[in-house]
C-alpha positions in Angstrom: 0.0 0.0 0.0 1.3 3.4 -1.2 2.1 6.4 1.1 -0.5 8.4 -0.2 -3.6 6.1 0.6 -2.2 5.8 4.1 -1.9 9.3 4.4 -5.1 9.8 3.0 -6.9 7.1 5.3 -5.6 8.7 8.1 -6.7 12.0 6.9 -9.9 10.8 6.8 -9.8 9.2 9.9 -8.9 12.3 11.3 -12.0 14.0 9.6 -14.4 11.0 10.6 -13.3 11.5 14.2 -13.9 15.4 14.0 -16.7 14.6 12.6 -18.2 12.1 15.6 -17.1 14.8 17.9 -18.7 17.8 16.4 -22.0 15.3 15.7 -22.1 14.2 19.6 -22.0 18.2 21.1 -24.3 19.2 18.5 -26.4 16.1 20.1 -25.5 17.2 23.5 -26.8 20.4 23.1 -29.6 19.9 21.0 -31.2 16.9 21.7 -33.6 16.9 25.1 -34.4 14.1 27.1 -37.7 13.7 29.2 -37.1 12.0 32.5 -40.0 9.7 34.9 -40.2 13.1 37.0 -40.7 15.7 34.2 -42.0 15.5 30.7 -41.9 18.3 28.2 -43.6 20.0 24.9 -41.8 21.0 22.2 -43.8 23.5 19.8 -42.5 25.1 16.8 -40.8 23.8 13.5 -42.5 20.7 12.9 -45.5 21.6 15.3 -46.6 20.6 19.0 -44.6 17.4 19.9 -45.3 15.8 23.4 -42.2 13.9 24.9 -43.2 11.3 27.7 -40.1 8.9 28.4 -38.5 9.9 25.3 -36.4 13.0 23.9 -36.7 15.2 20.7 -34.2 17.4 18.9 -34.7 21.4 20.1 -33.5 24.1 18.0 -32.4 27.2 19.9 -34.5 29.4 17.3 -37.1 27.2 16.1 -38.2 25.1 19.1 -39.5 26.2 22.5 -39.8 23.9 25.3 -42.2 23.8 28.3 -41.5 21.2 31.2 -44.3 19.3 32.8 -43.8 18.2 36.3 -45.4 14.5 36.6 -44.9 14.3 40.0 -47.6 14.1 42.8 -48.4 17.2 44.3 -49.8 18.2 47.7 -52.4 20.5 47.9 -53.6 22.0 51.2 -56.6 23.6 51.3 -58.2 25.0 55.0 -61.3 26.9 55.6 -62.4 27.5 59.8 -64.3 30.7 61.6 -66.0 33.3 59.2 -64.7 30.9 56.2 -66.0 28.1 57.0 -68.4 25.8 54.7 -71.8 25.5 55.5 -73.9 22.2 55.7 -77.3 21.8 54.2 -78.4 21.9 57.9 -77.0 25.6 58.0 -74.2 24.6 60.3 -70.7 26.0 60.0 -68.0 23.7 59.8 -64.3 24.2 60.2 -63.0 21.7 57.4 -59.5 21.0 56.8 -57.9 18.9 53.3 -55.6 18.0 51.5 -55.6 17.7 47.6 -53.3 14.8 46.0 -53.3 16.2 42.1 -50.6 15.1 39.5 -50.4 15.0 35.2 -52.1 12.6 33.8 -49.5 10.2 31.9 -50.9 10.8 28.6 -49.8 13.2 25.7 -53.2 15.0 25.4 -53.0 15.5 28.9 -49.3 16.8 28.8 -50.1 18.8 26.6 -53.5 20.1 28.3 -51.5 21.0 31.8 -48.4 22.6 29.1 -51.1 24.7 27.9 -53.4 25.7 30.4 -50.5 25.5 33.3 -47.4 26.1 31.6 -44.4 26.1 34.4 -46.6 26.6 37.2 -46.8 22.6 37.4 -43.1 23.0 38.8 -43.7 25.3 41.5 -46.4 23.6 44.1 -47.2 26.9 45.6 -48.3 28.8 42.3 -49.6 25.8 41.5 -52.2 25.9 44.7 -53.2 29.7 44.3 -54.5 28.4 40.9 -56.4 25.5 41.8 -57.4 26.2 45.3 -60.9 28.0 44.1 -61.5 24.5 42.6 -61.3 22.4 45.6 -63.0 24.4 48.2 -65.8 25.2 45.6 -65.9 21.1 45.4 -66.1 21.3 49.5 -68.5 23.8 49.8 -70.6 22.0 46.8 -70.5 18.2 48.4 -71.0 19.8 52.0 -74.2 21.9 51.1 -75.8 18.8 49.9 -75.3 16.7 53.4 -75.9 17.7 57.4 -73.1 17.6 59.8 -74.1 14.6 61.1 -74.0 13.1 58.0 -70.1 14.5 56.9 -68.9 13.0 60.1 -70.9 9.8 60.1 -70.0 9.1 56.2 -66.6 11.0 55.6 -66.0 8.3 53.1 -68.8 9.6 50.9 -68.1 12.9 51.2 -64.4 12.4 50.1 -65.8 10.5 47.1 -68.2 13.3 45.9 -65.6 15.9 46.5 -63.4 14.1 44.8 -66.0 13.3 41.5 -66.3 17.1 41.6 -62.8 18.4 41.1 -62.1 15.5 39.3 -64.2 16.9 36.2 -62.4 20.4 37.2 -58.9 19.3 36.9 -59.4 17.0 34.6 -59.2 20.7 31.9 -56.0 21.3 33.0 -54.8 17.8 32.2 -54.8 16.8 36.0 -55.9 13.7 37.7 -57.1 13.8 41.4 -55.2 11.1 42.9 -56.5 11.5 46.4 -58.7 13.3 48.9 -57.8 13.6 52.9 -60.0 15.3 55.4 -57.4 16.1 58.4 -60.0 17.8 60.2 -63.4 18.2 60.6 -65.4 19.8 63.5 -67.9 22.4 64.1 -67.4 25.6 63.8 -67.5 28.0 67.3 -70.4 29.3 68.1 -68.9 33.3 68.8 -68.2 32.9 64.7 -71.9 32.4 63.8 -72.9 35.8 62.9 -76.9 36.4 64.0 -77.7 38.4 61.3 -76.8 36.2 58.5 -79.8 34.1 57.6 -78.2 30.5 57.5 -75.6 31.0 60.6 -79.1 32.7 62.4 -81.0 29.2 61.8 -77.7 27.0 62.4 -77.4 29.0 65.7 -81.1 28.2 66.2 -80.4 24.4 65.5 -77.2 24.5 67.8 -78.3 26.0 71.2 -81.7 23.8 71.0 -79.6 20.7 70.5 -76.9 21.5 73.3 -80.0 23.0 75.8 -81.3 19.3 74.4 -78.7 17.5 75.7 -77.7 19.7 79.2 -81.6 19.1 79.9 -80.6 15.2 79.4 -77.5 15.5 81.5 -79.5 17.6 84.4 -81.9 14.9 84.3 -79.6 12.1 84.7 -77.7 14.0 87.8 -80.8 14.7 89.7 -82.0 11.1 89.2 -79.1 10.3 90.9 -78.7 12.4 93.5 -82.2 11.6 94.5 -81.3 7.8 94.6 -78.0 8.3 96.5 -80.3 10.8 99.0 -83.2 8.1 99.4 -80.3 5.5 100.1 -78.9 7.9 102.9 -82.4 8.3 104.6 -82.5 4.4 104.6 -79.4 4.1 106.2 -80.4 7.0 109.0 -83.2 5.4 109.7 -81.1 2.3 110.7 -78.7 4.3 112.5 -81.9 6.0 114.9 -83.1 2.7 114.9 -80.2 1.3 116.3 -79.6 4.6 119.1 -83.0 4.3 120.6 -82.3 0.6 121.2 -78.9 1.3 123.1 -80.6 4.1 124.3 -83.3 2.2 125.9 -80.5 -0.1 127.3 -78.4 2.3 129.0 -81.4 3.4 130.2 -82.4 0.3 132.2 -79.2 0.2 133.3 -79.0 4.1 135.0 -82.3 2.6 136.7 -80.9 -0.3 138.6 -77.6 1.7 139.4 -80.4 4.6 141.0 -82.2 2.1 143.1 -79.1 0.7 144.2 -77.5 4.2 145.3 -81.2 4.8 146.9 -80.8 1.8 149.0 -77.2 2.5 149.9 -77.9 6.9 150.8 -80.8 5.7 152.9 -78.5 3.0 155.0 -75.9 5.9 155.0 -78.2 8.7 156.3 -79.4 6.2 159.4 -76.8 5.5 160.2 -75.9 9.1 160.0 -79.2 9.7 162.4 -77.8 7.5 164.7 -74.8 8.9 165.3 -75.9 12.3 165.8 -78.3 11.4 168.3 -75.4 9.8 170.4 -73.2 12.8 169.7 -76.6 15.0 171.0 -77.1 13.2 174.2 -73.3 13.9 174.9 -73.3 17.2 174.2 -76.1 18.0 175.9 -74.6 16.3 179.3 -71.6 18.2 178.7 -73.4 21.2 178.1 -75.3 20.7 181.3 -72.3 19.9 183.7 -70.6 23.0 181.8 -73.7 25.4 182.7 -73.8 24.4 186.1 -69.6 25.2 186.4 -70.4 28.7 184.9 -73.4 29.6 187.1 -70.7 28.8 190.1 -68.2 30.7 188.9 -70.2 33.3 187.9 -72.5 33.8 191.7 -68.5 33.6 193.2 -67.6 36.7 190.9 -70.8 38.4 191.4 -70.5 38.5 195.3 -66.9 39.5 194.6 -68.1 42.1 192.2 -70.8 43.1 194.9 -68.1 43.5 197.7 -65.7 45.3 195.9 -68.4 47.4 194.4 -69.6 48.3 197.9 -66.0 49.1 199.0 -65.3 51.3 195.8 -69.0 53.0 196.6 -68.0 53.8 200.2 -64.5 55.2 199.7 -65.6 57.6 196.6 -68.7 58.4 199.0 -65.6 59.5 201.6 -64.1 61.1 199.2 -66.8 63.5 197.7 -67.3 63.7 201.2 -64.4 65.1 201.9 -64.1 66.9 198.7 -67.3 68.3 199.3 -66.5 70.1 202.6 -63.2 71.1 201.0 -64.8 73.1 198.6 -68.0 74.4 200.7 -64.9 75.6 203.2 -63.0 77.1 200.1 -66.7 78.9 199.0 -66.8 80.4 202.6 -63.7 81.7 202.1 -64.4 83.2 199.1 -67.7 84.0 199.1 -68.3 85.0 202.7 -71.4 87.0 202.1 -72.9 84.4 200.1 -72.6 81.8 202.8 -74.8 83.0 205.2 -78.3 83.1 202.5 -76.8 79.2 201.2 -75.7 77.5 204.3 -79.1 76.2 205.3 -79.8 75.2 201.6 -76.4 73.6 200.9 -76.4 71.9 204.4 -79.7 69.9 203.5 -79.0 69.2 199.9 -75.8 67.2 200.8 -77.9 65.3 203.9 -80.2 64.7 201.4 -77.4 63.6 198.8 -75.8 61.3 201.0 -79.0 59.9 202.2 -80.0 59.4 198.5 -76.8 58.0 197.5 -76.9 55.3 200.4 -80.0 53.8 199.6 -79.1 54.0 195.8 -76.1 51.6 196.7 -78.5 49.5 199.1 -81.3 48.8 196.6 -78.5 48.2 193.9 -77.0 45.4 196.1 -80.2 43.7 196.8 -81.2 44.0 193.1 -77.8 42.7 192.4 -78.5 39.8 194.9 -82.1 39.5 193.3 -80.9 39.3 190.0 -78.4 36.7 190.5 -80.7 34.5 192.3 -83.4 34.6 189.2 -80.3 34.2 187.0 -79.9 31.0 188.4 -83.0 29.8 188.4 -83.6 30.5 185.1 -80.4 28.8 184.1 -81.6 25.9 186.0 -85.2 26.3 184.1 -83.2 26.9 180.9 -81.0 24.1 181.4 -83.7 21.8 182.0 -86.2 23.3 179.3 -82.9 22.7 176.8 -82.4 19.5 177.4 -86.0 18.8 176.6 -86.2 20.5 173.8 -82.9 19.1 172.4 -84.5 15.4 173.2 -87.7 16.5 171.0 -85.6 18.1 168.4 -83.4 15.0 168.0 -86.4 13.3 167.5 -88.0 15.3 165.6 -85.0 15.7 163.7 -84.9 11.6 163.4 -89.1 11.8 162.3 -87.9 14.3 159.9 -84.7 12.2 158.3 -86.6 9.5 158.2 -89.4 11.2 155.8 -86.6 12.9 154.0 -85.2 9.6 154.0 -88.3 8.3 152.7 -89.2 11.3 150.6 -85.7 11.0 148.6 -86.3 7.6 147.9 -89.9 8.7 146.3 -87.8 11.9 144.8 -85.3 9.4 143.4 -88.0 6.7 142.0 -89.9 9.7 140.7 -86.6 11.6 138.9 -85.7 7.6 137.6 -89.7 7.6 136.0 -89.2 10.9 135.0 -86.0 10.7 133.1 -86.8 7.5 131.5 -89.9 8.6 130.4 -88.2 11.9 129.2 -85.4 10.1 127.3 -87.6 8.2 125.8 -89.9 10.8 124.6 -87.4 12.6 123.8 -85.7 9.7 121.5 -88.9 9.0 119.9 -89.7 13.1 119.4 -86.0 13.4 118.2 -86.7 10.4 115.7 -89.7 11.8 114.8 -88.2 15.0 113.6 -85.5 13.7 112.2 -88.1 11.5 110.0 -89.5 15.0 109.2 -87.0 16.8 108.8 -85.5 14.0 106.2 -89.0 14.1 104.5 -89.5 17.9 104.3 -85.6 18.0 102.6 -86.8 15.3 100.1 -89.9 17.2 99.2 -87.8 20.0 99.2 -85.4 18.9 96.7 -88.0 17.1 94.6 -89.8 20.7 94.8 -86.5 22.4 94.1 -85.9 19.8 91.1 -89.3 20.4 89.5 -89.0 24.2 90.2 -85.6 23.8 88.4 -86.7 22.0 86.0 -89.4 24.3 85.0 -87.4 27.0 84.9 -85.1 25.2 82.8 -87.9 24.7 80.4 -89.2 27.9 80.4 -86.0 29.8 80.1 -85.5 27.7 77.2 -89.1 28.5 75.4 -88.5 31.6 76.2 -84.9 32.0 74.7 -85.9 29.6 71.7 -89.2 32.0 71.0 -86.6 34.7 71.7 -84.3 33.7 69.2 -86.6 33.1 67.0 -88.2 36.2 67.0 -84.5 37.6 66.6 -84.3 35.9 63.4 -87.7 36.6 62.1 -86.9 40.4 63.4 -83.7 40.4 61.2 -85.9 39.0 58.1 -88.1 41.4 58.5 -85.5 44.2 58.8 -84.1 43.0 55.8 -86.7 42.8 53.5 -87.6 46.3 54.8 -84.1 47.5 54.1 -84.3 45.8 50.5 -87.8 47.3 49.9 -87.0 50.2 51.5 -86.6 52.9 48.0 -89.9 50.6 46.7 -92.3 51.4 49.2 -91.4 53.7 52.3 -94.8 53.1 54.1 -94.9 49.5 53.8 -91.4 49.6 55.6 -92.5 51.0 58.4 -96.0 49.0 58.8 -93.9 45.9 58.6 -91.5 47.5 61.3 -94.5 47.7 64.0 -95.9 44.5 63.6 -92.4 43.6 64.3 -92.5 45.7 67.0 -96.0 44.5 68.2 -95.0 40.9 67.7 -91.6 41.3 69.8 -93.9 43.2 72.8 -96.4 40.0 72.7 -93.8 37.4 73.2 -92.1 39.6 75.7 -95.1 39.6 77.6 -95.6 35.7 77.2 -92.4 35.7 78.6 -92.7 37.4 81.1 -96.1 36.0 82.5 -94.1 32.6 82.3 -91.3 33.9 84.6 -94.1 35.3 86.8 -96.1 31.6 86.8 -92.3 29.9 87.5 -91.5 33.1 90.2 -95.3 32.2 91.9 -95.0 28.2 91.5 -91.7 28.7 93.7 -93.0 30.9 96.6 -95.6 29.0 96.9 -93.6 25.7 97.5 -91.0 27.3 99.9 -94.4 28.7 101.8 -95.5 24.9 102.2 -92.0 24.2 103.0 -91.7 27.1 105.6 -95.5 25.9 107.2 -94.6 22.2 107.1 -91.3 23.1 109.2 -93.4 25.9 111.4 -96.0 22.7 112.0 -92.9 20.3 113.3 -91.6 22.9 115.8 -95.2 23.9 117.1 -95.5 19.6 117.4 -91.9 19.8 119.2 -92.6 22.4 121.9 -96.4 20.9 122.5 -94.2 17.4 123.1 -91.7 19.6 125.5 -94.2 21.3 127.4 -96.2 19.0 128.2 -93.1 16.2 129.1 -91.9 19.5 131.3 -95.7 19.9 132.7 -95.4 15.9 133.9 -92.4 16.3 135.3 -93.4 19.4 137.2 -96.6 16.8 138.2 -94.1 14.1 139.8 -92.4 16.5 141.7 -95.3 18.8 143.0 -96.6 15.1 144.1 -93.4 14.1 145.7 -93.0 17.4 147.8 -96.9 16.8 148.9 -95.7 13.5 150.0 -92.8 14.5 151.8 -95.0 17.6 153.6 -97.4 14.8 154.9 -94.7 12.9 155.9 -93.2 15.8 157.9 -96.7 16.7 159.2 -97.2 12.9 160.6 -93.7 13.3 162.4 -94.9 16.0 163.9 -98.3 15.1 165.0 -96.8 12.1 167.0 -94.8 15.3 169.2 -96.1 15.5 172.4 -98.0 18.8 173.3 -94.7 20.2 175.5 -92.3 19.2 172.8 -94.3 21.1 170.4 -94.3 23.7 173.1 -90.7 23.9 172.9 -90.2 23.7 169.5 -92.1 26.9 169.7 -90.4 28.4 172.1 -87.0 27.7 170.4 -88.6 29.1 167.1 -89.1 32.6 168.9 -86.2 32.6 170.9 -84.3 32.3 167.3 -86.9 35.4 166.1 -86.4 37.1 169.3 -84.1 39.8 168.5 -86.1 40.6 165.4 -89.0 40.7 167.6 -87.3 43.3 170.2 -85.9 44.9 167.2 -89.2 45.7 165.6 -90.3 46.4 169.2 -88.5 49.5 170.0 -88.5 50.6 166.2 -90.6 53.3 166.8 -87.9 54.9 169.2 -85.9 55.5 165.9 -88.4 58.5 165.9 -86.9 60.4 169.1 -84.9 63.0 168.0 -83.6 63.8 171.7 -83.8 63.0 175.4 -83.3 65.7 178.2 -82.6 64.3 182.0 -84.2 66.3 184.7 -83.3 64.9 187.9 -84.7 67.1 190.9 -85.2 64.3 194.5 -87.0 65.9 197.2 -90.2 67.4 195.6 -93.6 66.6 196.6 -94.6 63.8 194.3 -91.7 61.9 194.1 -91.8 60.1 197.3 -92.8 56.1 198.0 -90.9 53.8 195.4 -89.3 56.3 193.4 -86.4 56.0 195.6 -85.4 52.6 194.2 -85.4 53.8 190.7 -82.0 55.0 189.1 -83.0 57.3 186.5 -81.4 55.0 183.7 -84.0 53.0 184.7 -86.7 56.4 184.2 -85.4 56.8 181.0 -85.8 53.7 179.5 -89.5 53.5 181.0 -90.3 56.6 179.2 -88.8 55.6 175.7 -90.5 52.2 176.1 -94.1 53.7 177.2 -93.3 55.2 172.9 -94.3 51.3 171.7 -97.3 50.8 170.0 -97.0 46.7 170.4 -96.2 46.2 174.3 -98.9 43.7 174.7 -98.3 41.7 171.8 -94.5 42.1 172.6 -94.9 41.2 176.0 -97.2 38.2 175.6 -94.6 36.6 173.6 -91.7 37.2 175.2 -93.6 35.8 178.4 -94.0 32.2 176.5 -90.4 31.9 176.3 -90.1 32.7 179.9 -89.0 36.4 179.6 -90.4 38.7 181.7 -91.0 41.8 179.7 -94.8 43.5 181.2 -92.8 45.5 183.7 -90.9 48.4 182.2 -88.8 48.1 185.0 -88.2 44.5 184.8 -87.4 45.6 181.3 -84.1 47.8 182.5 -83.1 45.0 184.8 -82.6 42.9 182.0 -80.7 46.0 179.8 -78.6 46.1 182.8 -78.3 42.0 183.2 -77.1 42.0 179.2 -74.4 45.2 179.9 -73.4 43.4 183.3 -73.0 39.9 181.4 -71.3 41.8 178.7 -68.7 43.4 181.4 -68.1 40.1 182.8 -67.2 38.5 179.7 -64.9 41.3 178.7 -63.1 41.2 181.9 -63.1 37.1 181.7 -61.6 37.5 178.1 -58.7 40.0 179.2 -57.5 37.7 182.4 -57.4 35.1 180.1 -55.6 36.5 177.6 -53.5 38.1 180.3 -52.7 33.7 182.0 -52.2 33.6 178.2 -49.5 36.2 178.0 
């Protein structure tokens, strides 16, 4: 082979490669390949070619391309509140979904979506602004033709008509609806139903009668319930009372025989008791006696002491005035020298006549003295003897008398026993009673309260449903007037007050139905407040007359234990009674002396005029000092002497003689004296 054909192969070789090169960037560059993902449309030279899973040759100048996106796009669409779709039962619903949508894979379809879409198939969010107006037309379409009931119970259905509906939609754009999903579905709030809007006012309507509906239901259910639970509770107090009253009753029985018991034992204890004082009486009365008899020695041995050293005292300060006397009537002759010749006669007899009167003053003293302890000690004796006496009757009469109070405790105690059963029982079956009552009136009052309730209930919601309604039929009214307004003025405003006059009427029905609801409750809490007035009038009859019985046992019991007391002391004899007396006015004898000399309280004053030695004055005035005159003239002021006197005589006091009356002031103030002076040398041996 020559050097020019090898040249010449190679040349061409050379060329062929170029060739290959230049042919694969020209395809490169010009030739377009469709992928699974995105399809295209070439127009121009040649016409409208579709490329699905293929490529095509694309001029720069000749051919324009337009991609188609064949993947499955997501299309949310959400409508809620004032957008919300509304069901063919004028209900809002908030409605949430999502639109599956994708190119069909068919040229005609390609071409369709190239067309009527262009590029907007590649950008999902363009893509939605587009279609979205199809879809929730579809959803507002489907959901006016079914209730809300009906979208939740068969949400299947309503995907499939939804879908059927924007299937023929997309189906212009070259679009199949792969899928339909409802995310979300619920009713729309009620503060987003506008009144005045004709299908949110007769949803609204719909709504609050269903809810009112079921809260009537629910209110029904809870009442029934608490009623069973309370009926249970009254069954289960009535067991409880049933069950106090028995262990009432027990305990009851048993306070009984623990009383008697105690009865038994006080009444051993208080003879016992008896007993022993009576011992202790006759002892101290012994005592008392030999004591008496020591004092009335001791007491005659200081009164002749007394007496003796009384008359010394008297004779020495007689000797001294005496003395005195003349020393002074010698001192007045000196000084009064002309004077003593008119007095001396005068002066002379008036101190004869002193000294004689001072002598027998001390002489009748003495033998008063001597008289007065003599009687002193006869009436101790008397008293002595009287005392013992009437101790003896008042320890028995004290024993008659424990023995009935004895005797009238036991009857007290029986009695009180009686009375407290029959109280506590009374008072058990009273407090049962009311309790019974009182658990009855409560269940009539809830079932009243329950009916009241659920009358009101009803009522309020007639009235808010005929409310409501007249709302809506208000609004209709003011809308057809508004619309008709510019045809006819005057029929505008006729329609307005028959409106007006309508509104007023169901007003008033509404308000005579609060006024039945307003009466029907009064009137049961009035039962209620009469039926609990009756229980309480029953409760203090039941009290009264358990306190009137027990007021009967014990008026009965103090009768017995008066006749008792009476019996002890008819079986006194007539001097015990005596001296039962006589003890009781010896006790009231210093009111009695008191009362007496009362009237004295009235003497402003007393003046002592003592002249001896006038005509008049002689006989047994001597004897009387004129302590002893004045008393006699303040007691001769008492109105009941006789009365006074009369009594005091039946204890053995001597009190008709004013005179006798001083001796026994004088006897008291002498006692008194001796005692003092008794106390002082004993305190003195003390020191």
């Amino acid at each position: 082979m020559s050097s020019g054909l090898i040249g010449a192969i190679i040349l061409w070789l050379i060329v062929a490669v170029i060739g290959i090169a230049v042919i694969v960037y020209l395809l490169n560059w010009l030739y377009h390949r469709s992928t699974k993902e995105v399809s295209f449309v070439r127009t121009g030279f040649g016409g409208e070619t579709v490329v699905i899973n293929g490529g095509a040759l694309v001029l720069p100048i000749v051919h324009e391309v337009t991609p188609v996106n064949m993947n499955v796009l997501r299309i949310p669409v959400a409508r809620g509140r004032e957008q919300a779709v509304i069901t063919r039962d004028r209900m809002r619903v908030d409605i949430e979904a999502e639109f599956f949508v994708r190119v069909a894979q068919q040229p005609e379809a390609v071409a369709a979506a190239a067309a009527t879409l262009g590029r907007r198939t590649m950008d999902a969010e363009r893509l939605a602004d587009l279609l979205s107006g199809k879809f929730v037309g579809a959803l507002r379409s489907v959901a006016a033709e079914m209730t809300l009931d009906e979208m939740h119970e068969k949400r299947g259905d309503y995907v499939s008509a939804v879908e059927a509906r924007a299937a023929d939609a997309l189906a212009r754009n070259g679009l199949e609806l792969e899928s339909v999903a409802i995310t979300d579905l619920d009713q729309t709030d009620l503060e987003f139903f506008n009144p005045a809007n004709r299908f949110d006012a007769e949803g609204l309507t719909q709504l609050i009668e269903a809810i009112e509906i079921r809260r009537k239901a629910r209110n029904d259910i809870e009442q029934s319930s608490m009623v069973a639970i309370r009926s249970r509770n009254l069954e289960a107090e009535k067991e409880t009372l049933n069950l106090e009253r028995e262990s009432e009753s027990a305990r009851l029985a048993q306070e009984r025989e623990i009383e008697a018991l105690r009865a038994a034992q006080r009444t051993g204890i208080v003879r016992d008791q008896v007993e022993r004082e009576a011992e202790a009486a006759h002892a101290r009365i012994t005592t008392e006696q030999e004591t008496r008899e020591l004092e009335i020695t001791r007491r005659r041995s200081l009164e002749a002491a007394e007496i003796r050293a009384q008359q010394e005292i008297e004779q020495s300060r007689i000797a001294q005035e005496l003395a005195l006397e003349k020393a002074r009537i010698e001192r007045e002759k000196v000084l009064r020298h002309a004077q003593i010749a008119q007095r001396h006669a005068s002066e002379t007899a008036e101190i004869s006549a002193g000294e004689d009167v001072e002598r027998a003053r001390i002489v009748s003293e003495r033998q008063l003295r001597e008289a007065r302890i003599v009687a002193e000690e006869e009436t101790e004796v008397r008293e002595a003897a009287r005392g013992q006496q009437v101790e003896a009757a008042r320890i028995a009469a004290q024993q008659a008398v424990e023995s009935a109070r004895v005797a009238q405790e036991q009857v007290l105690s029986k009695a009180r026993i009686e009375r407290d059963r029959l109280q506590r029982s009374q008072q058990i079956a009273q407090r049962q009673s009311i309790d019974e009552a009182e658990i009855s009136a409560r269940e009539e009052v809830e079932r009243a309260r329950i009916a009241s309730e659920r009358g009101l209930n009803e009522a309020r919601i007639l009235q808010e449903r005929d409310l409501k309604r007249l709302e809506i039929e208000r609004s209709q009214a003011l809308e057809l007037a508004e619309l008709e307004r510019q045809i006819a003025l005057l029929e505008k405003q006729i329609e307005e007050a028959d409106a007006r006059a309508a509104s007023e009427a169901a007003r008033a029905k509404a308000v005579v139905a609060a006024e039945k609801v307003t009466t029907l409750r009064e009137t049961e809490v009035a039962e209620r407040l009469a039926a609990i007035d009756r229980l309480l009038a029953t409760k203090n009859a039941d009290t009264a007359k358990t306190a009137a019985e027990a007021d009967r046992i014990t008026a009965a019991a103090a009768a017995e234990a008066q006749r008792l007391r009476n019996e002890a002391e008819n079986v006194l004899s007539a001097d015990a009674r005596a001296s039962l007396l006589r003890a009781k006015l010896i006790d009231r004898l210093e009111g009695i002396v008191r009362e007496s000399v009362k009237p004295m309280e009235k003497i402003e004053g007393i003046r002592i005029l003592h002249v001896d030695g006038l005509a008049g004055n002689g006989g047994g005035g001597g004897h009387r000092s004129p302590t002893d005159e004045v008393i006699e003239s303040a007691l001769r002021y008492r109105a009941q002497a006789p009365l006074i006197d009369e009594m005091m005589k039946e204890i053995g006091v001597e009190g008709s003689s004013v005179a006798r009356m001083g001796d026994i002031f004088r006897s008291a103030r002498d006692a008194q004296s001796l005692a003092k002076e008794a106390e002082s040398k004993k305190s003195k041996k003390d020191d």
